[in-house]
C-alpha positions as CSV (number, residue, x, y, z in Angstrom):
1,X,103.2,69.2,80.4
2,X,104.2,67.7,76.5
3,X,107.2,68.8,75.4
4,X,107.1,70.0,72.0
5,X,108.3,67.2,69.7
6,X,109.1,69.4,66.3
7,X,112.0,71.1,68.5
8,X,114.4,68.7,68.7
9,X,117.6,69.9,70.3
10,X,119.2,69.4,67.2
11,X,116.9,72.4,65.3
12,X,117.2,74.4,68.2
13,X,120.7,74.8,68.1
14,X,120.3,75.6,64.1
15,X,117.7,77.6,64.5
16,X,119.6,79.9,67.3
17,X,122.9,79.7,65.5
18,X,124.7,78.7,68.3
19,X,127.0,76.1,66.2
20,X,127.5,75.7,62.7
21,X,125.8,73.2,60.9
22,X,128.8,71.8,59.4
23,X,130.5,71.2,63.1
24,X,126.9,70.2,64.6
25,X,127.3,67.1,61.8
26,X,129.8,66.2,64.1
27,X,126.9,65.4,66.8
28,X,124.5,64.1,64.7
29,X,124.4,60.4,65.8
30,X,124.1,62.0,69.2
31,X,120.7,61.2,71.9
32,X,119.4,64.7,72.4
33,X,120.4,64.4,76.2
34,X,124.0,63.8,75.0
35,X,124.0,66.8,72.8
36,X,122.8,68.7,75.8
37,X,125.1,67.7,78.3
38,X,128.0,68.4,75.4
39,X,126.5,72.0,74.8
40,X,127.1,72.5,78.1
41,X,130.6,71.0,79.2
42,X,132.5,71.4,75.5
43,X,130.4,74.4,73.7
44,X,130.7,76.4,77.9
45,X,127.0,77.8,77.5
46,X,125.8,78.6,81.1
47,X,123.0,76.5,82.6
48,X,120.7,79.5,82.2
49,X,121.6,80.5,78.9
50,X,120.9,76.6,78.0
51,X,117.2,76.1,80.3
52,X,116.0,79.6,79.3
53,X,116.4,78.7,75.1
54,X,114.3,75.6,75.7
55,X,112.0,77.2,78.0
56,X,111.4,79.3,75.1
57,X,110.7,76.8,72.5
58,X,109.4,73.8,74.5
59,X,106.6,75.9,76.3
60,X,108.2,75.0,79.8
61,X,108.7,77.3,82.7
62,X,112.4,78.5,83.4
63,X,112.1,78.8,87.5
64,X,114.9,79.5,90.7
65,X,113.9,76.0,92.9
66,X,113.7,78.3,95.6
67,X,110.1,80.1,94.2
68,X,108.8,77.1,93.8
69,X,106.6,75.3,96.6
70,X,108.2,71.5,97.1
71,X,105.5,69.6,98.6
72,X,107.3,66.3,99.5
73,X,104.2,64.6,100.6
74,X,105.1,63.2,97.0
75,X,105.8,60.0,98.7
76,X,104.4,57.3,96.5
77,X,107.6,57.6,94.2
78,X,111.1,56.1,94.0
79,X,113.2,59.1,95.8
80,X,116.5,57.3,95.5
81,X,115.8,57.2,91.6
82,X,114.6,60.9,91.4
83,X,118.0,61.7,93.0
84,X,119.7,59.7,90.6
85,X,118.0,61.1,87.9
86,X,118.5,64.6,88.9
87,X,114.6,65.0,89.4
88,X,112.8,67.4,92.1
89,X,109.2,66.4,92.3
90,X,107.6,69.6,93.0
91,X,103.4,68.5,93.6
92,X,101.4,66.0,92.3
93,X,97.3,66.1,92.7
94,X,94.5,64.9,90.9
95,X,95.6,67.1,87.6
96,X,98.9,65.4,87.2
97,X,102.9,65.5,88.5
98,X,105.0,68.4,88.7
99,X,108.7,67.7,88.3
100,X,111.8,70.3,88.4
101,X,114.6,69.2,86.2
102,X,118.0,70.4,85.0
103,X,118.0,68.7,81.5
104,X,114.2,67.9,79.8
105,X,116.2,65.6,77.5
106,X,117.0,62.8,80.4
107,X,116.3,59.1,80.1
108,X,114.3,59.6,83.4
109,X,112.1,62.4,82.4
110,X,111.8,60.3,79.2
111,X,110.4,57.2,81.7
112,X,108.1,59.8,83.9
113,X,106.6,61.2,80.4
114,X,106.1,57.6,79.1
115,X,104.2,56.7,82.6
116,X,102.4,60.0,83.1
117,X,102.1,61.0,79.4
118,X,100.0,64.7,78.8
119,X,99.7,64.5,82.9
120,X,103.0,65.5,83.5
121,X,103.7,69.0,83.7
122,X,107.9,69.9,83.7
123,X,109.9,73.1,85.3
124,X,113.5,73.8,84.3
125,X,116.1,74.9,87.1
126,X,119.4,75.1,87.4
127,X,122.0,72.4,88.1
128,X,123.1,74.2,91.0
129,X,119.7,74.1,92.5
130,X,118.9,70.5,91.9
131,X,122.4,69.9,93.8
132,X,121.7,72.2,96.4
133,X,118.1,70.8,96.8
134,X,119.1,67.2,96.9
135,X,122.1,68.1,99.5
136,X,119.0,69.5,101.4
137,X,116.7,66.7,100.7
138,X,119.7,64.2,103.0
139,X,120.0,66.5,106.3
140,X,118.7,70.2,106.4
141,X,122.7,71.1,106.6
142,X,125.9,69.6,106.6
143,X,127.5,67.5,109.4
144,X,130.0,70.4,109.3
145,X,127.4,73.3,110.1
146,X,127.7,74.7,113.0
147,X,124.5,74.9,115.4
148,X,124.1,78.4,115.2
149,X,124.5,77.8,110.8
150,X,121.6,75.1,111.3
151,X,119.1,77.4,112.7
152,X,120.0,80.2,110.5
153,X,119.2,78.0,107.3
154,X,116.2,76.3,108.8
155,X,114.4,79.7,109.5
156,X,115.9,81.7,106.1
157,X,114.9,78.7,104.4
158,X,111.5,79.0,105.6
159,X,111.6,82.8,105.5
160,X,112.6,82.0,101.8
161,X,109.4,80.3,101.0
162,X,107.3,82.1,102.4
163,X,106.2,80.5,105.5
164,X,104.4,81.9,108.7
165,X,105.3,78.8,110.7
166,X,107.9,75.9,110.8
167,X,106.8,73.0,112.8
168,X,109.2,70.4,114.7
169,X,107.7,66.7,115.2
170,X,109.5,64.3,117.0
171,X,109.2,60.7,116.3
172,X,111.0,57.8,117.6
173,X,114.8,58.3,115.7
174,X,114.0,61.6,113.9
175,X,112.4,65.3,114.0
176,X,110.2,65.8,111.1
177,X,110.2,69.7,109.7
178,X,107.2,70.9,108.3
179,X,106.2,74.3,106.8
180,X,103.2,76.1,106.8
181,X,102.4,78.2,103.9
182,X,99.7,80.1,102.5
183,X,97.7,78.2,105.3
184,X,99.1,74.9,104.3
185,X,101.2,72.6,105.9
186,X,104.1,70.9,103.7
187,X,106.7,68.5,104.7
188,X,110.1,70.0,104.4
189,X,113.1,68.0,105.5
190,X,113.9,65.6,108.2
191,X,117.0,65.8,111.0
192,X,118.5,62.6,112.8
193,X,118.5,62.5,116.0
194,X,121.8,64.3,116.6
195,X,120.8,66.7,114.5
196,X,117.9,66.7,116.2
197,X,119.5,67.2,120.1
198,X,121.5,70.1,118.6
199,X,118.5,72.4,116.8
200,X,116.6,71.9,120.6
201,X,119.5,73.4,122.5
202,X,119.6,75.7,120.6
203,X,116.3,76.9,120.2
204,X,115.7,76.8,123.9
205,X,118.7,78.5,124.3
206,X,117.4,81.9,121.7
207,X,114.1,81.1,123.0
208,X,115.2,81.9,126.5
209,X,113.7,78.7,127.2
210,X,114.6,76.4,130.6
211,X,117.1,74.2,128.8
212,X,116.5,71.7,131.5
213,X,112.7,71.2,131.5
214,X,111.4,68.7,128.6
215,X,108.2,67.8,130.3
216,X,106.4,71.1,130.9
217,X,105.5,73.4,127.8
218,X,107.7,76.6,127.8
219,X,107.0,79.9,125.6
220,X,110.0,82.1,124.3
221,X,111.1,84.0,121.6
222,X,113.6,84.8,119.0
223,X,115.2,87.5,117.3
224,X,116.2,87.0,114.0
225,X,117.8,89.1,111.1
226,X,119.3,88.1,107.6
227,X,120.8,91.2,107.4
228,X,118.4,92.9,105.7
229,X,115.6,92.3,107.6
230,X,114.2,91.9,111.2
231,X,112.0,88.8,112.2
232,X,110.5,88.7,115.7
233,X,110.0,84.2,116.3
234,X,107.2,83.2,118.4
235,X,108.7,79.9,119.8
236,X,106.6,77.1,121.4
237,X,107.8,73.8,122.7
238,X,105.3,70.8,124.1
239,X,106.3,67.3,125.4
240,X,105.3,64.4,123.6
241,X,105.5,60.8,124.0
242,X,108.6,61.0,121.8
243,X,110.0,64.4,123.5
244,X,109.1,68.1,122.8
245,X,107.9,69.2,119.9
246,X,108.2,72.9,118.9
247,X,106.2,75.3,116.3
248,X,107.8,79.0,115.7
249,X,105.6,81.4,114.3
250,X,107.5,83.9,111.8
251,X,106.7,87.9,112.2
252,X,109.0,90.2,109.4
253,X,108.4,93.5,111.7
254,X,109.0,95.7,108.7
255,X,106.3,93.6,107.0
256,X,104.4,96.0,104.1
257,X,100.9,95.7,105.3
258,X,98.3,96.7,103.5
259,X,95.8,99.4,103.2
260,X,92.2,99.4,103.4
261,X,92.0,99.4,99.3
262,X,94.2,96.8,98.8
263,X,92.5,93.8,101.5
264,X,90.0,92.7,98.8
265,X,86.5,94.3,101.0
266,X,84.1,95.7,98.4
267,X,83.1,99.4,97.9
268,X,79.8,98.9,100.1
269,X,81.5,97.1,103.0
270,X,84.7,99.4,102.4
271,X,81.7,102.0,102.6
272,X,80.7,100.2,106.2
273,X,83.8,99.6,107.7
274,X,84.9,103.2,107.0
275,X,81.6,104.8,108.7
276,X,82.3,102.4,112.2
277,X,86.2,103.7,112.0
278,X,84.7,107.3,111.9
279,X,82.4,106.6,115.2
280,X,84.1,108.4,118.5
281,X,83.4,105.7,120.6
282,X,82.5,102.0,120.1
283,X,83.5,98.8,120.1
284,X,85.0,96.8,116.9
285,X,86.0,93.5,116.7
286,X,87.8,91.6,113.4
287,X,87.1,87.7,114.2
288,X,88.8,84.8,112.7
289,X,90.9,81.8,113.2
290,X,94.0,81.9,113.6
291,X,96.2,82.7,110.6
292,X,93.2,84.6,108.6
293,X,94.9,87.9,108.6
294,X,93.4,89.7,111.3
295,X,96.6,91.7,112.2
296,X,96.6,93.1,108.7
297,X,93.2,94.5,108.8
298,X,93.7,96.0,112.0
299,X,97.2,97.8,111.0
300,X,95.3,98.8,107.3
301,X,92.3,100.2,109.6
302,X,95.3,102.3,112.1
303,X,96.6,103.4,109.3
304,X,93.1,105.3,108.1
305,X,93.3,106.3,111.2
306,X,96.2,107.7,111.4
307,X,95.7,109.5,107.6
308,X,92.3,110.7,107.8
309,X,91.9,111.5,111.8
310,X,94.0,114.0,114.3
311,X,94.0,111.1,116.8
312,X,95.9,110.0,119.7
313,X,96.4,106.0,119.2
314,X,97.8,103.6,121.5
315,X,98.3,99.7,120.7
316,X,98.5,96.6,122.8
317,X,100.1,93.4,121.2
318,X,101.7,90.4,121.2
319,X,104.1,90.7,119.7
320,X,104.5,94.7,117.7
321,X,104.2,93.3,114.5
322,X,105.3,96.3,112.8
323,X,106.3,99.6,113.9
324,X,103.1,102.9,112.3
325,X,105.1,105.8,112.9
326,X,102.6,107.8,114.9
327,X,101.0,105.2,116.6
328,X,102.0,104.7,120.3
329,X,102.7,100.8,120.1
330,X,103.3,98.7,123.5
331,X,104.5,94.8,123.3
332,X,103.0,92.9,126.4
333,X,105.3,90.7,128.1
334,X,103.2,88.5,130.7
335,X,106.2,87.2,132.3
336,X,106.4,90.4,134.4
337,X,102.2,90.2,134.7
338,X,102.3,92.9,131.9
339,X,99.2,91.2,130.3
340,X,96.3,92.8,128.4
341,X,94.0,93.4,130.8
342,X,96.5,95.2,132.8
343,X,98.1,96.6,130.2
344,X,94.8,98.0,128.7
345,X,94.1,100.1,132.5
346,X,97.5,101.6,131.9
347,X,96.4,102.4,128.1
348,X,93.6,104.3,129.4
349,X,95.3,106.6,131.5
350,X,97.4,107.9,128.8
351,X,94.6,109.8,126.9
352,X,93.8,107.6,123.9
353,X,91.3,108.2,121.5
354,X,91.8,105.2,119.6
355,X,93.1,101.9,121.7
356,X,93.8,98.5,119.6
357,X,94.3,95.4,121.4
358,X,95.9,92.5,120.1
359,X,93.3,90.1,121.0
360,X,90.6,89.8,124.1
361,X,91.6,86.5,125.7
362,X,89.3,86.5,128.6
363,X,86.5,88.1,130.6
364,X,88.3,90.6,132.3
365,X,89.9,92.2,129.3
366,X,86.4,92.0,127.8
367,X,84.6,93.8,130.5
368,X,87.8,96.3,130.1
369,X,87.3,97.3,126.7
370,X,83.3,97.5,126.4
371,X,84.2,99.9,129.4
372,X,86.4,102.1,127.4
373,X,84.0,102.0,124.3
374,X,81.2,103.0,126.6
375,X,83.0,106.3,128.0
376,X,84.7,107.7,124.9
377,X,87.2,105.5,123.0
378,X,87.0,103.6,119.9
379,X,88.7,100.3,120.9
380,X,89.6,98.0,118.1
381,X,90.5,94.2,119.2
382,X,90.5,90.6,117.9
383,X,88.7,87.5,118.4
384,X,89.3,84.0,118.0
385,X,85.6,83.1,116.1
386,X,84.7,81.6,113.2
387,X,81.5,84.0,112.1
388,X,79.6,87.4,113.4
389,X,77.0,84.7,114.6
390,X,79.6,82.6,117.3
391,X,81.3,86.2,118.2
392,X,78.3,86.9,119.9
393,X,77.8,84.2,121.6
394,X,81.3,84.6,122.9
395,X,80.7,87.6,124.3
396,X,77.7,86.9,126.3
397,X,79.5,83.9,127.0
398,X,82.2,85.9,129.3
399,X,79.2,86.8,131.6
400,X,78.9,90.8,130.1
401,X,76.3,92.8,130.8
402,X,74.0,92.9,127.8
403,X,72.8,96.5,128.1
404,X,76.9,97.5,128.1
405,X,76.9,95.4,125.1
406,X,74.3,97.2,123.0
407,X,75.6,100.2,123.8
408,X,79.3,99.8,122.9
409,X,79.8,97.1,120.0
410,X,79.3,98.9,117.5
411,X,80.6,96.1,114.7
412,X,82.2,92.7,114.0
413,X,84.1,91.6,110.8
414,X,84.5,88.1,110.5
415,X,87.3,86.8,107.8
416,X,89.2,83.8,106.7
417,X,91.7,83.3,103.6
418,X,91.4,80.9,100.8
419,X,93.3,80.9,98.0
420,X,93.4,83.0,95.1
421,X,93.1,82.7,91.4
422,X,96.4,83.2,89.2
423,X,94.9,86.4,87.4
424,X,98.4,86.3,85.0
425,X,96.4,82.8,83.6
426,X,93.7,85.0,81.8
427,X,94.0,88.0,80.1
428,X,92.1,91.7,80.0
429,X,88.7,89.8,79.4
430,X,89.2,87.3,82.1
431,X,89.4,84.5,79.1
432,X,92.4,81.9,79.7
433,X,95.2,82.2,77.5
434,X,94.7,78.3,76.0
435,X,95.6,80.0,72.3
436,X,99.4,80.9,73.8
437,X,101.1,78.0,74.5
438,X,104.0,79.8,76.0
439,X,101.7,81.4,78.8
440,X,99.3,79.3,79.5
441,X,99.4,75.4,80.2
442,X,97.1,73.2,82.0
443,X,95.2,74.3,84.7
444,X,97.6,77.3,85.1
445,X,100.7,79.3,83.5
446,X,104.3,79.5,84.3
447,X,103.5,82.7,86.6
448,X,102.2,80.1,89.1
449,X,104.0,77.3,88.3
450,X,100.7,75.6,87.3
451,X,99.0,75.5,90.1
452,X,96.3,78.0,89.1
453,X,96.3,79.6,92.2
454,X,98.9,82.7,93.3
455,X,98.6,83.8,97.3
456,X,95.0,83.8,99.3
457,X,92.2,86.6,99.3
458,X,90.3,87.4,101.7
459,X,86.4,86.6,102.3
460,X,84.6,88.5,104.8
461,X,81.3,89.1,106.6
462,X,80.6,92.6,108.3
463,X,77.9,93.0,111.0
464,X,77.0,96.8,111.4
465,X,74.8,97.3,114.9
466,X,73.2,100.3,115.0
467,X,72.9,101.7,119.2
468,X,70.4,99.8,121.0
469,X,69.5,97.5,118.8
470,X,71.4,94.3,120.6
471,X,69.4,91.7,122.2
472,X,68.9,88.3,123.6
473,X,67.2,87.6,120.1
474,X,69.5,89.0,118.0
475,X,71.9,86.4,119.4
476,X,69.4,84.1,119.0
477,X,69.7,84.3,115.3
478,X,71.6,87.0,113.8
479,X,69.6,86.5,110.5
480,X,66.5,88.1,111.9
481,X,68.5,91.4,113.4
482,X,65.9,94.0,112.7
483,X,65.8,96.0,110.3
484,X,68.2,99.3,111.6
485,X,71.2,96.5,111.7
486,X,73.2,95.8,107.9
487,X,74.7,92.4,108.0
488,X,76.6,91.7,104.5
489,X,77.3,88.0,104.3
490,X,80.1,85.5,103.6
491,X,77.9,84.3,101.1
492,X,77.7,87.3,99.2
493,X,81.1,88.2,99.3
494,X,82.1,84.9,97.9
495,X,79.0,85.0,95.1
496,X,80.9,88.7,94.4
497,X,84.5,87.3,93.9
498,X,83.9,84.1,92.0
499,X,81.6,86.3,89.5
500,X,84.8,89.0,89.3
501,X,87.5,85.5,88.2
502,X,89.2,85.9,92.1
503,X,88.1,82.5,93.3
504,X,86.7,79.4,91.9
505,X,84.9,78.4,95.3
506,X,84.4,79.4,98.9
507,X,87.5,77.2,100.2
């Protein structure tokens, strides 16, 4: 990002009448980073009020540090010279480097501009935030933090940016924290090794974890509320050569899911999926790795339920991600051998006419639900595949019979996410915005922080199998179906979303 060079701090101030000229003479032998930092602690303009006016008239984007995505894999630079020059780098990649500063004006940025020229792109925050980031940057909390403080910020802190996972690597004198978001995994902070002892007693302890077992991998979880909100924590812990390592897997139970409208499927396969959800009976899996959003399509798809039929719905899952009013919702717990496969004989003797389960993790819950899609039940339930192709396999993998097969599956959707394109970087016509300067800049626009990409979308294949028509050679190759079976590709779907400005390629 350039920085303007007719709007020199000097005709800024003249131009926004925020001194005189005859008392800006005063300054005029001063650098405009001196002029800056004089605005500020002689002239008392806020930090915002400051940033904001040159975000205004040097095209940069005026951001809170914590919207924007710090990927500290930015390793190739002097960090003990960032901090001293109040700088944040933010990303760099093959387009340039992304920096988060608190005064554009600073000999620093001036040396960064001079070494990256038109590649570097700049974001103005706040003082506070560089302070607070930096403070951060040193141990993820004080020495003065209590341990129950040190979890609470390393969760809302992940919470904060948007992460589904935080990850804890041990090494040899330190645990590395890494965050995964939108799919991604980004190094966050590092804690010492006392740090270090404290944060695993601790989360053993809310994980109801055996605090003194470090060489066997334990399961727990945690319960975890700002205040405002309720997060149920998935918490995993694995020994390594350097100790256990631990990954916690963030749920917000009063997550907004979505509806059927709004998960990116096109009319026709909305069309599909909507005539399989009407069946009485049947057998529908959503397939996908982990992380692709399967739990979202199957709460849109209760929901439909719920709206458009008078029907009695019962859930398995681990864990209730969110709470359908309406929909009879049971959390297993297999500690007390309440798993799914027993669960789901005790679902069936409560009169269900729709039964989801969280995901089919073995041959016996299998056999179970083709069962209940054969004698009256629509059952939807997850599976850990990559395509429509490998889900069958899987199935006649767990030794089912194929003629209970062809009679109950009556579809699969397979899905994964890949990112999505900032549609605030074009305008009504889908054309880029390269004739505004103040919205648009680079590969993307301040919306995104100029990246060019804002969230993930969601590419799908449907397979639609029509009774009786599954057999060994439709496993075989799932091309050559027959002609009573509608299979609507990955390939198409992805053709159909670049075309419409969503995605640039398949991910």
């Amino acid at each position: 990002m350039e920085i303007d060079q007719q709007y020199n701090l000097h005709q800024i101030i003249l131009d926004e009448k925020l001194i005189s000229k005859k008392n800006l003479s005063i300054f005029k032998s001063f650098s405009d980073e001196q002029l800056f930092n004089t605005l500020k602690n002689t002239f008392m303009f806020s930090d915002s009020f400051l940033l904001k006016l040159l975000a205004k008239y040097l095209n940069i984007s005026f951001k809170e540090i914590s919207t924007l995505i710090i990927d500290k894999r930015v390793n190739d630079l002097d960090l003990a010279s960032l901090k001293k020059n109040r700088i944040v780098p933010v990303y760099k990649d093959n387009r340039g480097f992304c920096i988060a500063v608190d005064n554009p004006y600073s000999a620093g940025v001036r040396r960064l501009k001079e070494q990256y020229k038109e590649q570097l792109k700049i974001v103005l925050v706040c003082s506070e935030d560089i302070n607070i980031f930096w403070k951060a940057e040193n141990s993820c909390g004080s020495d003065s933090e209590t341990d129950q403080t040190l979890l609470d910020k390393l969760i809302g802190h992940a919470i904060q940016k948007g992460a589904s996972d935080i990850h804890i690597n041990n090494t040899k004198h330190k645990a590395l924290i890494k965050l995964r978001i939108n799919g991604e995994l980004f190094d966050f902070c590092e804690y010492n090794n006392d740090k270090k002892k404290q944060l695993y007693s601790l989360l053993k302890l809310h994980s109801h974890m055996d605090i003194s077992i470090f060489n066997v991998p334990q399961d727990g979880r945690i319960t975890w509320s700002d205040g405002v909100k309720e997060y149920d924590i998935r918490s995993s812990s694995l020994p390594t050569v350097y100790g256990e390592d631990f990954v916690l897997r963030l749920f917000h139970t009063d997550k907004d899911y979505k509806n059927i409208d709004d998960l990116g499927f096109s009319e026709k396969r909305q069309q599909v999926i909507q005539e399989i959800l009407g069946e009485e009976s049947g057998l529908f899996l959503i397939t996908g790795p982990t992380g692709s959003g399967k739990t979202s399509t199957l709460y849109a798809f209760l929901r439909y339920l719920l709206k458009e039929k008078r029907k009695n719905i019962v859930t398995l899952e681990d864990p209730v991600e969110s709470v359908i009013d309406g929909v009879r919702q049971s959390q297993i717990n297999p500690r007390i051998k309440y798993d799914f496969s027993n669960g789901l004989r005790s679902v069936l003797r409560q009169d269900p006419d729709v039964v989801m389960v969280g995901e089919i993790r073995d041959s016996e819950t299998a056999k179970i639900a083709l069962d209940a899609a054969y004698t009256g039940h629509l059952v939807l339930a997850t599976l850990h595949t990559d395509n429509c192709r490998s889900t069958l396999f899987r199935l006649s993998s767990f030794g089912l019979d194929h003629f209970l097969i062809m009679n109950s599956l009556k579809g699969i959707i397979s899905q994964k996410l890949v990112e999505k394109n900032c549609q605030q970087c074009k305008n009504s016509d889908g054309v880029y915005l390269k004739s505004d300067p103040s919205f648009y800049v680079g590969s993307g626009c301040k919306y995104c922080s100029y990246k060019g990409t804002d969230g993930r979308i969601l590419l799908n294949e449907i397979l639609a199998i029509e009774k009786g028509q599954y057999s060994e050679e439709i496993v075989k190759d799932i091309l050559l179906m027959g002609s009573n079976n509608r299979y609507y590709s990955f390939e198409d779907d992805i053709k159909d979303k670049v075309a419409k400005g969503l995605i640039s390629c398949c991910g």
